[in-house]
SERO-4910 file (N, C-alpha, C, O; in steps of 0.05 Angstrom, whole numbers):
BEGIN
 pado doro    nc1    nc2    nc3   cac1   cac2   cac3    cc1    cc2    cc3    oc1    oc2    oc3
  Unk    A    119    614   -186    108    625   -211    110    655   -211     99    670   -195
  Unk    A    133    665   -238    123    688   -234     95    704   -238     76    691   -246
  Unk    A     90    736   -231     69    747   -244     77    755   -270     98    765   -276
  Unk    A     55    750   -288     68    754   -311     54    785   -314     35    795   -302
  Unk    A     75    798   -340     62    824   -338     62    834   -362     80    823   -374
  Unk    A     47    856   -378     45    856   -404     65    881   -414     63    900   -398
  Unk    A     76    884   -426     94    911   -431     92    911   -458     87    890   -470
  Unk    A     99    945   -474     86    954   -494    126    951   -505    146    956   -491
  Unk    A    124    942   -528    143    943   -535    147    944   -562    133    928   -575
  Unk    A    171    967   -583    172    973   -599    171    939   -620    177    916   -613
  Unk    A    161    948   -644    164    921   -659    185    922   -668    194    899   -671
  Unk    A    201    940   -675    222    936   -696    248    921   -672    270    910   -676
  Unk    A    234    927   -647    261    921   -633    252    881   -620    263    866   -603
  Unk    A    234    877   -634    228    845   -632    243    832   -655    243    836   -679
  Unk    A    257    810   -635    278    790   -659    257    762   -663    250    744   -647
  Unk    A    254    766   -686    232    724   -700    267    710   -686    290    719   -686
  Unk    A    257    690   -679    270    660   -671    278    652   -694    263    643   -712
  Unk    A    308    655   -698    319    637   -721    301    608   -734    293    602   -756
  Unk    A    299    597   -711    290    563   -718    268    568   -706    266    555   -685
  Unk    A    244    585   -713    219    586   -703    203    563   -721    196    570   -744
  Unk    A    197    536   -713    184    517   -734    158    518   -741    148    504   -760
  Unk    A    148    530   -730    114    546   -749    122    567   -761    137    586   -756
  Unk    A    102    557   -791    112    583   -807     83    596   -809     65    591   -793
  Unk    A     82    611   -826     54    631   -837     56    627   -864     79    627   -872
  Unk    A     43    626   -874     29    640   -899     26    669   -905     17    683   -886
  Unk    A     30    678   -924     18    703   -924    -23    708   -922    -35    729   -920
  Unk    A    -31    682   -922    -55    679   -917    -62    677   -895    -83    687   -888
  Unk    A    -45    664   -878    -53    661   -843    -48    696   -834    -65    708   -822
  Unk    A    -23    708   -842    -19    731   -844    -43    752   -846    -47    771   -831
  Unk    A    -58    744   -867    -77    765   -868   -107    755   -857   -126    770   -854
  Unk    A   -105    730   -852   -132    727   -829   -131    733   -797   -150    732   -781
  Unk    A   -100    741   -793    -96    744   -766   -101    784   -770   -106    801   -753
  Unk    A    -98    785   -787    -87    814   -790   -125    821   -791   -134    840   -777
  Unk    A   -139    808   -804   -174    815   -812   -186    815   -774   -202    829   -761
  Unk    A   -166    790   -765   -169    790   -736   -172    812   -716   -189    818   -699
  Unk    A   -150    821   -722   -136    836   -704   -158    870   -711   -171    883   -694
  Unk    A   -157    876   -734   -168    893   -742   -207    892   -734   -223    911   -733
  Unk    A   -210    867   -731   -250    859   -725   -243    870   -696   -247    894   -691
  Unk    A   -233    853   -678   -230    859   -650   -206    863   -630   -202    855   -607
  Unk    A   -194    877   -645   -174    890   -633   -153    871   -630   -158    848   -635
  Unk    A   -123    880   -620   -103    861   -616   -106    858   -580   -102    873   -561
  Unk    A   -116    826   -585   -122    821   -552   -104    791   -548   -116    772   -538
  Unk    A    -85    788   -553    -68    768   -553    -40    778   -555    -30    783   -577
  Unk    A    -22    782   -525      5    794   -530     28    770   -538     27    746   -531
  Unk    A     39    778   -548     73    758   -569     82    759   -532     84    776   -514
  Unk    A     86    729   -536    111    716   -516    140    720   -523    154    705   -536
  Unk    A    146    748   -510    183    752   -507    194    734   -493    182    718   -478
  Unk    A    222    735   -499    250    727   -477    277    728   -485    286    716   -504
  Unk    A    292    749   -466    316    758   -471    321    782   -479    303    795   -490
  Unk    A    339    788   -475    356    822   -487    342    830   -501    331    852   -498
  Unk    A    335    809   -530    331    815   -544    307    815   -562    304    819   -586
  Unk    A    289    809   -538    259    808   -538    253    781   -565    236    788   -582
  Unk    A    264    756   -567    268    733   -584    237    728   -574    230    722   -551
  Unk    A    214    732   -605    199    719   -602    194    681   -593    203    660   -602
  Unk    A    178    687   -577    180    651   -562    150    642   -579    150    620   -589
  Unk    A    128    656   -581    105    651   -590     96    675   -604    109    694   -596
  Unk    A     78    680   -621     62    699   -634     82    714   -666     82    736   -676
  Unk    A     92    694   -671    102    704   -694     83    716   -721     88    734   -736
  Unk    A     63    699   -720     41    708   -737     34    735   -733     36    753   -750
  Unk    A     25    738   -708     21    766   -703     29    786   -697     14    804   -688
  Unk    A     57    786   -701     77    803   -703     80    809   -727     88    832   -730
  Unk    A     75    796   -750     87    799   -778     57    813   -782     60    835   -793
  Unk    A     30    808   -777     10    818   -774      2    849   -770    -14    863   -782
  Unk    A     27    855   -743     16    880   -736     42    900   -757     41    922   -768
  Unk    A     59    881   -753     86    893   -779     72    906   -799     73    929   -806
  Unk    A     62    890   -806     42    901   -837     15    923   -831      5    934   -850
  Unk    A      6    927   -810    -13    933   -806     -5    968   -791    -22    985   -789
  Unk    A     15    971   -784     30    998   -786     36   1003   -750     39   1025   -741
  Unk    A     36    978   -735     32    980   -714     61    990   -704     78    983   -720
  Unk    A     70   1002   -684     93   1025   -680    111   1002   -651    135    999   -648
  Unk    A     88    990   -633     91    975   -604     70    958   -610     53    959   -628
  Unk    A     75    940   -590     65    918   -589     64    903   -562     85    899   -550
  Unk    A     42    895   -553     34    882   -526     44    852   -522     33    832   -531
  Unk    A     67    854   -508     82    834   -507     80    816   -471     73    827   -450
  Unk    A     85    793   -475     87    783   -448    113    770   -447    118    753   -465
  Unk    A    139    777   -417    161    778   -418    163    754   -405    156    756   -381
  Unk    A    172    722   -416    180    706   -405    210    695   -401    221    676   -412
  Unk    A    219    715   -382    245    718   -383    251    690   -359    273    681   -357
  Unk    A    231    680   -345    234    664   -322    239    631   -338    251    613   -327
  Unk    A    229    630   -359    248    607   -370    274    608   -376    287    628   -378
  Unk    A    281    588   -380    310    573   -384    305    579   -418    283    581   -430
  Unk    A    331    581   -426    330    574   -464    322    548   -467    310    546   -489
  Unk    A    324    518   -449    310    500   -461    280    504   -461    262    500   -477
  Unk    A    280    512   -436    246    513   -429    224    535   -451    200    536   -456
  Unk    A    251    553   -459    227    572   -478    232    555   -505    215    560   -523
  Unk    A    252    534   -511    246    524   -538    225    509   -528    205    522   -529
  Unk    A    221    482   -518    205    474   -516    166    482   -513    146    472   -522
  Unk    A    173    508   -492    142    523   -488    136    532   -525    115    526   -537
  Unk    A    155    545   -536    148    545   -554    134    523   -583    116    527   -599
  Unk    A    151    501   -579    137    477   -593    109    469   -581     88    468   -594
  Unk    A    111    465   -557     83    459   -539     57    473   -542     35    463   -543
  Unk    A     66    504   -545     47    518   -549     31    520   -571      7    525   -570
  Unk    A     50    513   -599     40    516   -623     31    496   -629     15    502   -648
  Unk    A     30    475   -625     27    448   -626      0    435   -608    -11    414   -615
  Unk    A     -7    449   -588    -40    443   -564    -58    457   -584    -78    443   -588
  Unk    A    -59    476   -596    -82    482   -613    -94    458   -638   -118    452   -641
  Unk    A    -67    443   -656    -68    425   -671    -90    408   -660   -109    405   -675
  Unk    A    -90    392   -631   -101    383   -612   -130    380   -610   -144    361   -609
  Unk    A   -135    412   -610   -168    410   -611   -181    403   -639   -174    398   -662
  Unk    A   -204    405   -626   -231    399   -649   -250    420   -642   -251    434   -622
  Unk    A   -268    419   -666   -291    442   -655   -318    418   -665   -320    399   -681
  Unk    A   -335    431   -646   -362    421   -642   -382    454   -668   -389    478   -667
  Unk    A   -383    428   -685   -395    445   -713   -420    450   -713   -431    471   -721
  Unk    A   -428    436   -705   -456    449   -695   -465    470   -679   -481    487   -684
  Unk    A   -452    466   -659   -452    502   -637   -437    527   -647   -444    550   -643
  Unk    A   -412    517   -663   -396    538   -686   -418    543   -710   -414    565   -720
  Unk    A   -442    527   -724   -453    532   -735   -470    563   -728   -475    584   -740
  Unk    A   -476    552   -705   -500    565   -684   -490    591   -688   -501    610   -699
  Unk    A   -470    588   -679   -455    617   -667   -450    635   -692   -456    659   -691
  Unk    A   -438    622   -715   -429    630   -735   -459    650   -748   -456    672   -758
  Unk    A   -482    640   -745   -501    641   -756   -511    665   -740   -517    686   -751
  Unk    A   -512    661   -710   -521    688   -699   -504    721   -698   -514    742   -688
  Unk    A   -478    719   -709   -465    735   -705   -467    754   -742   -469    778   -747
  Unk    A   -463    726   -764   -479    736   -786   -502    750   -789   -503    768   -805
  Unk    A   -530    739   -770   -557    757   -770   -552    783   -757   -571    797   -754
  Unk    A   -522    794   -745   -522    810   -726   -504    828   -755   -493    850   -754
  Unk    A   -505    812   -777   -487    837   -793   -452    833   -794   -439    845   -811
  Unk    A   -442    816   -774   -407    799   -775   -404    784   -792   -416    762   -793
  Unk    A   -385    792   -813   -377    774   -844   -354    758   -831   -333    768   -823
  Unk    A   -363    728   -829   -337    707   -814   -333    690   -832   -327    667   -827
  Unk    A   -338    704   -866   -329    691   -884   -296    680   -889   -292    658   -898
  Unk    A   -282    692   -884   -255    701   -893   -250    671   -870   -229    661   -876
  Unk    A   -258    661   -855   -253    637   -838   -256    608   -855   -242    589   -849
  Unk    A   -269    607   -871   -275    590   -889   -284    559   -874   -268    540   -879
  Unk    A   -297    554   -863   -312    540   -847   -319    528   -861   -318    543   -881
  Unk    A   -331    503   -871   -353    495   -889   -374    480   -876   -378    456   -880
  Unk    A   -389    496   -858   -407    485   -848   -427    456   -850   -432    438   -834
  Unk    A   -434    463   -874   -454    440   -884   -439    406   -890   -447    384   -897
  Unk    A   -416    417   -884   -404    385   -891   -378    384   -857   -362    366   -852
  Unk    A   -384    410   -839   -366    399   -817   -337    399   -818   -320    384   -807
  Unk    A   -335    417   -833   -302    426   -837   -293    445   -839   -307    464   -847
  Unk    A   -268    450   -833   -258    467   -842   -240    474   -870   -223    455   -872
  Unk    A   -237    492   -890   -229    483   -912   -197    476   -915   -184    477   -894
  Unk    A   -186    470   -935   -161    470   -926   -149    499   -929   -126    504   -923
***
């Protein structure tokens, strides 16, 4: 295993994956972007190759694109194979689909961070019925 390591790298010089099969919204776009802007950008884009070919974090690349960001905190997985980064890439986007959330402790939480003054509206949760909206 390598160590993985984080390097600051220009955005303009990051290439999106031709056949990247998650897309965005311009809405996912700007909840990642409300994200990034509440608590900082703490999640670096999975590189690989020359050409720094996003493998994961396309959202938040087009995110910080818009958001005037110059570099970007990238993690270099150059130690895969081109199959292995298509695949890590489907895998990755695809384990979040996976989970569930426990609505009641997201209620909890949701609720104490509101009495603290945090608008986690823009998440659109719908608590009272245990969902999320579409």
């Amino acid at each position: 295993m390598e160590d993985l390591k984080i390097v600051m790298i220009p955005i303009d010089q990051l290439t999106p994956y031709a056949n990247n099969a998650r897309k965005h919204t311009q809405k996912d776009v700007e909840q990642i972007k409300a994200s990034i802007l509440a608590d900082g950008f703490n999640d670096p884009i999975g590189v690989w190759g020359e050409h720094n070919v996003i493998v994961e974090g396309h959202g938040r690349a087009l995110a910080c694109k818009e958001l005037g960001y110059e570099k970007v905190a990238c993690i270099r997985l150059d130690h895969l194979t081109d199959e292995q980064r298509k695949e890590y890439a489907i895998r990755h986007n695809r384990s979040a689909e996976f989970s569930t959330w426990d609505f009641q402790i997201l209620a909890e939480e949701i609720a104490q961070l509101e009495m603290e003054g945090v608008d986690m509206s823009g998440l659109e949760f719908r608590l009272d019925r245990g969902e999320e909206t579409p």
